[in-house]
C-alpha positions in Angstrom: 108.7 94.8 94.5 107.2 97.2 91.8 106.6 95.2 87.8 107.1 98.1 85.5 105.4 97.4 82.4 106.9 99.1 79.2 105.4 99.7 75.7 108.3 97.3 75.0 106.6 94.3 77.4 103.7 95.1 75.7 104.7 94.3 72.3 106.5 91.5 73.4 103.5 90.2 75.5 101.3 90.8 72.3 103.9 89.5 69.5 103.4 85.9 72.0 99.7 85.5 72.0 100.2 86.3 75.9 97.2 88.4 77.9 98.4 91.7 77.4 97.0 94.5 80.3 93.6 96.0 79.7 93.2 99.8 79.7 92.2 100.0 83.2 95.1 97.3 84.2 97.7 99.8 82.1 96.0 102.8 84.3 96.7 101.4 87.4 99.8 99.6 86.4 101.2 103.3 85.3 99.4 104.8 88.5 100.9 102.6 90.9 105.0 103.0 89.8 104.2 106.9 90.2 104.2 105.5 93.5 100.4 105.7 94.3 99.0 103.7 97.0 95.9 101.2 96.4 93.8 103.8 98.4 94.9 106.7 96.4 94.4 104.5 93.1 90.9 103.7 94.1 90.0 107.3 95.0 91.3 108.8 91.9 89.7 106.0 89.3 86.3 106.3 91.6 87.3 102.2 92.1 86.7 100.2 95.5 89.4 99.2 96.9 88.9 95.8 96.2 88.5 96.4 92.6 91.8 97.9 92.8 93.4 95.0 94.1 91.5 92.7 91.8 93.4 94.3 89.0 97.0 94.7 90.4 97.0 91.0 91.1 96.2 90.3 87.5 98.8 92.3 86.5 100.9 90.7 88.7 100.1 87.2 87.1 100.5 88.6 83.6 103.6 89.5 84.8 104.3 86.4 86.0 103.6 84.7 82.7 105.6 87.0 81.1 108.4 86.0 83.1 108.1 82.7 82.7 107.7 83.1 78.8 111.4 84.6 79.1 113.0 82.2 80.8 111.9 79.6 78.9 113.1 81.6 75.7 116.4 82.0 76.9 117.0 77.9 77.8 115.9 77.8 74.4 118.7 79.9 73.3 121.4 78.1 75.0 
């Protein structure tokens, strides 16, 4: 499963007092749904690999906030 962040989640993420992604995070984020592996993201940044990984599963969990954050908006709505 790819998480596509958009300048739109970003302003959402933002307009919430939510974590928004750092530079490198939007980098990789944007690096990664061009359909770059971790290796090739790690080469290209001069990142370790593990670095790399570090900050696609904090994406992921901002993600995952995020999600959760709209959920909860919409039972509000109902």
């Amino acid at each position: 499963m790819r998480i596509i962040i958009t300048n739109q989640t970003r302003y959402y993420l933002t307009g919430n007092n939510i974590p928004i992604l750092t530079h490198t995070e939007r980098i990789i984020n944007d690096l990664r749904n061009a359909g770059k592996s971790k290796k090739e993201i790690s080469q290209e940044l001069n990142l370790s690999p593990q670095t790399v990984r570090l900050h696609l599963r904090n994406i992921n969990q901002k993600a995952r906030i995020l999600w959760i954050t709209n959920t909860e908006a919409r039972r509000e709505e109902t």
